[in-house]
Every structure is written in C-alpha cells, then in structure tokens.
N, C-alpha and C positions, 0 to 999 in steps of 0.2 A: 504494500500500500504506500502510496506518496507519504502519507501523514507519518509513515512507521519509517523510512526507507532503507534499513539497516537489517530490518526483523522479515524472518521467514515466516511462512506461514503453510507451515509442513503439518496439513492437519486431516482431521475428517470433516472438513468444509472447504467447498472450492465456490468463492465469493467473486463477482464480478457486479464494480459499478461506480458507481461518483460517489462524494463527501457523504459520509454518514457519521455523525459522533464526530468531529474532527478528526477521521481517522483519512480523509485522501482517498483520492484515486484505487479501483483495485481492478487486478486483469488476473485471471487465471491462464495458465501455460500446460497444457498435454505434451508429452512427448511418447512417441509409439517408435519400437524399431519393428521395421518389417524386416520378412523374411529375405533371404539374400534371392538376388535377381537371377534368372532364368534365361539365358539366353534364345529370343526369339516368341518371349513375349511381354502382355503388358496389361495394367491394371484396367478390366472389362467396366468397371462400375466398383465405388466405393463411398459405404454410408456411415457418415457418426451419429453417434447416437449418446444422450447423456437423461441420469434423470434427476429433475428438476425438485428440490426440495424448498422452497419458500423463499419470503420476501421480507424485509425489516419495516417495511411500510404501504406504503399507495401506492406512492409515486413508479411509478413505469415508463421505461424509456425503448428503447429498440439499440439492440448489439450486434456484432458482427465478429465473425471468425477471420482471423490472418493468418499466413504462412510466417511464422518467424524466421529473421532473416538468419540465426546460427541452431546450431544444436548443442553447441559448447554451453549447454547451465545443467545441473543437475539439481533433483528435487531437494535435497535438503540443503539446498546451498543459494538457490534463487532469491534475490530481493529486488524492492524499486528500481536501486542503483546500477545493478548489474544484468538486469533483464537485457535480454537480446532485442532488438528495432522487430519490425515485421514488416510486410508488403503494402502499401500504400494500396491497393487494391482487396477488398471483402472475399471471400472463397464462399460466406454465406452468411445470413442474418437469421435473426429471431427476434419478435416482438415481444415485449417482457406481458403488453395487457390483457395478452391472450393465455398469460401462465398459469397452471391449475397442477397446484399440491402432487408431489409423486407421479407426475404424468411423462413418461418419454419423450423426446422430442429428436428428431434425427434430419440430417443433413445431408444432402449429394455430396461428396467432397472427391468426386472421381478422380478431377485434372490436380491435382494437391496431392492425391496419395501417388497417383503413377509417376508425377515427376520426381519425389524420394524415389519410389522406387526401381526406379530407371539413374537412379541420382545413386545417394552417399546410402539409402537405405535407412533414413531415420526421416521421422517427419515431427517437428515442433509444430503445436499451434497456439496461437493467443489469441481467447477469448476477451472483448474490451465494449465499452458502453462505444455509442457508434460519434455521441457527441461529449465528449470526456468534460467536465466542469459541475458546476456549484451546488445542483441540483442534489434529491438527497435519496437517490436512484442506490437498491444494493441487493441484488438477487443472489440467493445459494442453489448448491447444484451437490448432488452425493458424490461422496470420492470413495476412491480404493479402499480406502481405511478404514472406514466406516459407513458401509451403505445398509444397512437398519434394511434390508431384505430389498433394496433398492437397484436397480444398474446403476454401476459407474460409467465414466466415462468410457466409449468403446467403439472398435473402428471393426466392419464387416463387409469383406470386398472378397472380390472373385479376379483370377488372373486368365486370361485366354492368349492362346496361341496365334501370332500375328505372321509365322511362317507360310501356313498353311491358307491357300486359296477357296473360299467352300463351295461348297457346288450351291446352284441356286435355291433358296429353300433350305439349305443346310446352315447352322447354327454350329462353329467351331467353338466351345467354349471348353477350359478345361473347367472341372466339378472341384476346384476348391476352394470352399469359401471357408474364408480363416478370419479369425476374432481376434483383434487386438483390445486387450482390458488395460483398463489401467488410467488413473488419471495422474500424469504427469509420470508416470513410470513407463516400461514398455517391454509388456508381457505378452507373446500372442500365442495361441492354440489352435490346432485343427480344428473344425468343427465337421469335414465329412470331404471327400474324396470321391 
C-alpha cells in the first residue's frame, strides 16, 4: 500500500483499491509459472478466475488487470516501493458495483498467458483501481492462504498444436487443460489429458 510503502502484505487477503483509513493506494500482484514451452505450439485460450470476498464500504469503482513489466519480486518480499511498472494497456476489467459476496468472477486473459508462454515462462499480473486516487474504493479477493472453502486466484488454459494443418471441420487441439492456483505464488496441476 502507498500509505505503508515498506510493509508486505503477505496474507490471507488480497486487497485492491484507493485511500481507505489512510492506508494509500493498494494493487494486488499474481505471479503463475507455467509449464515449460512445447515446441510447435501455443496457448489455444486462457481464463483467470479469482473469488471475490467483500468490500470495506459502498463506494465502487471499476479495475483492471496489467501485465507487469518484470517477474523479478517474490511474494514475501513485495512492497509499494519495489513493485515492478506494468503495461500501460488493460488485459481486462471488472466493475466492482456488480460485486456479490463469494461469487467467481473470471477473465479471457488468452494473448497474456501465451506471450509468457512463448516468453520466459512466468507471467506476473497487477490487479489496480483503473483510476488510482482519493476516493475510499477497497475491495478483497481470497488468497492461497486462506480461502474459507473459497477459489483462489487461478489460471485454466489449454495448449494446441500450431504444426499441424487441420482438415476442414477438424478441431487440432491438444486435451490439456492445466490449472494454475495460486495467488501471487505459482503452483500448476494437470487437470486431464
């Protein structure tokens, strides 16, 4: 948080939004490594998905997801001061006044995950209120740590074969879709083959 800018907040709350309490600014940070790349293909569709645990007031703003510009932070070591920049451009939004207690809420985030993974293999994200200031905007979201029966934050993509030409009508995809859990960590599993 701006207000703290020293202090971690390595918890079982992942907080994104403006001044609340004179506590500043807050952005939450995912980091997922994906599986190592395949040569010859590439990320078919990829959806995040996190779930939404409440609000410290009314007030509701609209946020957005960014690519962070490094992967050089690690979850217990993150603060204001040392946070990595992100991409001047959204990967995706969400309106906070349409938030409803423990309710899922999930993201396209295809071209994001296939450039990591075509990339270094690791993909940061920064979630951030879309217009950062004075406003007393502060939404929670379950983390790894503590999801009370909850989904944490989590990435669920499929990789296909881009060697291979298909015949008309045919559908080349490979059948693995794999689960990245984890908020700010980066833990993935098979889910089926």
């Amino acid at each position: 948080m701006s207000g703290l800018p020293t202090a971690n907040f390595n918890s079982d709350i992942l907080f994104v939004g403006n001044n609340f309490a004179g506590t500043g600014l807050a952005r939450t940070y995912l980091k997922f490594d994906l599986p190592a790349y395949l040569p010859g293909t590439q990320i078919a569709s990829a959806t995040l998905s996190g779930t939404y645990r409440g609000d410290f007031n009314a007030q509701d703003g609209f946020f957005d997801w960014h690519v962070a510009v490094s992967d050089a932070w690690t979850e217990g070591s993150i603060n204001w001061n040392n946070q990595p920049g992100f991409t001047g451009s959204p990967i995706a939004s969400w309106d906070a006044s349409l938030a409803i207690v423990n309710q899922i809420y999930s993201w396209d985030i295809t071209s994001a995950v296939n450039d990591a993974y075509l990339g270094d293999g690791t993909l940061s994200l920064v979630f951030k209120g879309v217009n950062e200031g004075p406003s007393q905007d502060r939404e929670f979201w379950w983390a790894k740590e503590n999801t009370a029966g909850q989904a944490p934050f989590q990435i669920e993509f499929e990789i296909e074969s881009i060697d291979v030409i298909p015949e008309p009508g045919q559908l080349v995809v490979w059948s693995v879709l794999t689960s990245l859990c984890g908020a700010m960590g980066g833990c993935w599993r098979r889910c089926g083959v």
